[in-house]
KOLSE-728223 format. One record per residue: x, y, z of N, C-alpha, C, CB in turn. Coordinates in pm, whole numbers, plus 50000, padded with zeros to 5 digits. Each point is the difference from the previous one (the first is absolute). Glycine has a CB too. Layout:
<nodes>
XYZXYZXYZXYZ ...
</nodes>
This chain:
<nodes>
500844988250000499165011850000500895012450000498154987650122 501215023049781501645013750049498945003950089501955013449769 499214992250338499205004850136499925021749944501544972550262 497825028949766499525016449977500835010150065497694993049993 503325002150103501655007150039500434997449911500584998650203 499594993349702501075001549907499305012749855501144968450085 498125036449915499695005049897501085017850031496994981349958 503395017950086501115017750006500944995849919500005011050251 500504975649685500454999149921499405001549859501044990850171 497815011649799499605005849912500395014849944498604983850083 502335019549852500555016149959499974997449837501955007750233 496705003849778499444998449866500685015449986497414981149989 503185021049875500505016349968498505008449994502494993349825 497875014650264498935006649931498695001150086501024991349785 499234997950279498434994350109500195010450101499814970249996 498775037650046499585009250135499764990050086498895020449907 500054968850052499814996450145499274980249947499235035250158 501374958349899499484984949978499094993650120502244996549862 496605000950120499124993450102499764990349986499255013350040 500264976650128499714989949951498215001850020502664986050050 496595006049864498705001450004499404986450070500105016549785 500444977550193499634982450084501454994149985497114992349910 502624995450187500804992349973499484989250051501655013949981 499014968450016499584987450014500804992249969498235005049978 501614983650042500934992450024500274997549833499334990150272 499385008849659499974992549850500465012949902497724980050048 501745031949996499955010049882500135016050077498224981749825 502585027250099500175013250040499835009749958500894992550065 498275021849936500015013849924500855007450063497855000249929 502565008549966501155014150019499245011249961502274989149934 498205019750074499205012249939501405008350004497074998950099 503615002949726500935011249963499935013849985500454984149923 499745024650151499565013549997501515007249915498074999050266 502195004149593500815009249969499625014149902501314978150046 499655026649914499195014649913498464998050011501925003149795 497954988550027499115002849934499294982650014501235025149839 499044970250243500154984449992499194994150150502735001249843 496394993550116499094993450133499594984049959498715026350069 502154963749962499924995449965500304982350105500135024849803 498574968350150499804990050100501074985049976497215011450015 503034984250082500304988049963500194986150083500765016549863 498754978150092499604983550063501184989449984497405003049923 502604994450212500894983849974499484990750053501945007250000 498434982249954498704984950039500824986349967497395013249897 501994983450200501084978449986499214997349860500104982550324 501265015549611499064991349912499254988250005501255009149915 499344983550188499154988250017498654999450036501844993750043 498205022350029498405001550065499085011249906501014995850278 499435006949580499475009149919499284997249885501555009850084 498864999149835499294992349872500834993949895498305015650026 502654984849992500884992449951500604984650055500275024049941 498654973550115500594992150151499834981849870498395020550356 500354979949545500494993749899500275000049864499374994250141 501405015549875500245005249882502004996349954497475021750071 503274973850027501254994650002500274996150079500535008749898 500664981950138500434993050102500485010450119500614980049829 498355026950233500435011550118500684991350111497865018149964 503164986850083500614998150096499325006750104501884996249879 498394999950262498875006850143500725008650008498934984250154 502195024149807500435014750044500285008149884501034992350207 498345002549669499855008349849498885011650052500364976449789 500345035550169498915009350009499675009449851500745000450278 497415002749745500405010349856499675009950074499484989649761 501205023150131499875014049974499035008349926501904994350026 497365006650034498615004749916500405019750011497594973350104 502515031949781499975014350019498715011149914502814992650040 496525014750067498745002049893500495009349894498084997650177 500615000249727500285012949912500565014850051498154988249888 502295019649992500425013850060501384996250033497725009650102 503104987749899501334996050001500885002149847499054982650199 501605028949871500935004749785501254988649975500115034550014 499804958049889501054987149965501445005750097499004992949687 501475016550313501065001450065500305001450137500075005949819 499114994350215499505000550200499684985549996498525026450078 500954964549861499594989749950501314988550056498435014349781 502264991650142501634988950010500895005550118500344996049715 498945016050355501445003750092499144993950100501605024549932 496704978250116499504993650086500114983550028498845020349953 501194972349955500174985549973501324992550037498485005849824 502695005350146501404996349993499655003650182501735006949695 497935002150387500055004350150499034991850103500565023849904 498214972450037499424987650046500704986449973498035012949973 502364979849922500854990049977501554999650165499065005149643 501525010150333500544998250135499574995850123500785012749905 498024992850125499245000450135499444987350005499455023950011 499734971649905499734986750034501494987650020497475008249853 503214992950072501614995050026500244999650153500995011749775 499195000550245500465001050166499014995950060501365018350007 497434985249969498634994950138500384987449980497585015149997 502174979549914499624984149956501504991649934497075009349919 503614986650143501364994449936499584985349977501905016150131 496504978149845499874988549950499145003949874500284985850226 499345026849785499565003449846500704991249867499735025250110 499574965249821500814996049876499565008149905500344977650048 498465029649944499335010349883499145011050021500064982349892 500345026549997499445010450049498924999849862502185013850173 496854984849779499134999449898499475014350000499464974550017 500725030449846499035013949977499284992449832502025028250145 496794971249853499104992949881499465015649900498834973450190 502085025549705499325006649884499454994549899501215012450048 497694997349951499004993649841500884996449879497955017150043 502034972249903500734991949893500455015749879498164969050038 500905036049932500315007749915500635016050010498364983149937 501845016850222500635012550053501785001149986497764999350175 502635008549683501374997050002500485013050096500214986049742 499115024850246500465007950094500394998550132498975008349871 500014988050214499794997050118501214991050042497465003349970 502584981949944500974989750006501685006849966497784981049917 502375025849985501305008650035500235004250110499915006349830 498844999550251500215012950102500564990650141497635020349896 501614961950045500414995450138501024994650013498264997950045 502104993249766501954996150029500455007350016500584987649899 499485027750121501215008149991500075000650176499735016249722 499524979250321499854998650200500634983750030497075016750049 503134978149808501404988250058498654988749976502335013250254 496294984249695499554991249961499884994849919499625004950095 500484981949915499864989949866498824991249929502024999150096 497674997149793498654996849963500084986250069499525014349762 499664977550304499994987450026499004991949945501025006950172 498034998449822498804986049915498365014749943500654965350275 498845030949670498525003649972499154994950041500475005149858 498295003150234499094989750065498535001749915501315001650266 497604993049809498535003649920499645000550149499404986849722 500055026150305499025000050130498484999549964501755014350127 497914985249791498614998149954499655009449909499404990950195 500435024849886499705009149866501665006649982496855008450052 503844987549978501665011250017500974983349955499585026750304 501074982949590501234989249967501245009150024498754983949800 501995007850278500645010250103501914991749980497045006450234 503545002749734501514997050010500195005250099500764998949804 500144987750298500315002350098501625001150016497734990650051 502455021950009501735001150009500475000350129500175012949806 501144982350192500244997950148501375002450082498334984549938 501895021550132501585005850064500054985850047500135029350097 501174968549927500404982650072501855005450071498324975649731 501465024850350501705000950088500654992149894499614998850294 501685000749720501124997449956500034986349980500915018550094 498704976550047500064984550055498814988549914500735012450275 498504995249633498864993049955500124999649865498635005950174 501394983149728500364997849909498184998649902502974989150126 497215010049746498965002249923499504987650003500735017949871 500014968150144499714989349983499064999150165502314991549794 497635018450307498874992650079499014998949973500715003750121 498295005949786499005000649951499684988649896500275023050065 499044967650062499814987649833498555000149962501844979250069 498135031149863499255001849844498624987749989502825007949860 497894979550149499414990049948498524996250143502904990949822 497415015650298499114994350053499055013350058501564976350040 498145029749892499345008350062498644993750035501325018049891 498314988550200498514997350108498964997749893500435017950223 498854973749782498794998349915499735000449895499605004550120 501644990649782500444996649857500474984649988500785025349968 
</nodes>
């Protein structure tokens, strides 16, 4: 679980003021206060989300949900500064999942350039969703075995 002391490691450029709006054991809101920029964002086990069968989630995979209103370039510095923070809260974190719409090349630039990599394409029902994913050093591409995902 990242515990909610560790979030002062969050140093977003630019950020006035970061809140937390809930928190839980499974899933968490922030609230980014900078300039021109208000902007929410969710993290959640994947195992306990909606992705929970959508790939082989590990119990300390988390995603990054960031709402609309976010400019591509606040985009990748926020992602690259959360990717830290969950690191330090969580040092059993194996993934950090942020899911863009298959056909979003923008968006998907905005998030490799925050150090993510494409790992698989999912179908959530109405959303076909490429899922990308930060992985420490220590985690190789071959953990993700592809072949057994949940309910395929």
């Amino acid at each position: 679980m990242i515990a909610v002391p560790s979030l002062p490691v969050l140093d977003i450029p630019g950020a006035r003021k970061i809140t937390v709006e809930s928190w839980t054991r499974f899933t968490g809101r922030l609230r980014l206060y900078a300039q021109d920029i208000d902007v929410g964002v969710r993290v959640e086990r994947c195992a306990a989300g909606r992705l929970r069968d959508a790939y082989p989630a590990g119990a300390h995979d988390l995603e990054v949900r960031i709402d609309g209103g976010c400019p591509q370039d606040t985009l990748a510095e926020l992602l690259g500064t959360l990717v830290d923070a969950v690191r330090t809260a969580d040092p059993h974190c194996r993934r950090i999942v942020y899911a863009v719409a298959e056909d979003d090349r923008e968006t998907r630039a905005a998030v490799a350039a925050a150090g993510f990599r494409h790992a698989v394409d999912v179908d959530l029902g109405r959303q076909q969703l490429s899922l990308l994913v930060a992985e420490p050093e220590w985690v190789t591409a071959t953990d993700m075995d592809l072949d057994h995902v949940p309910g395929s």
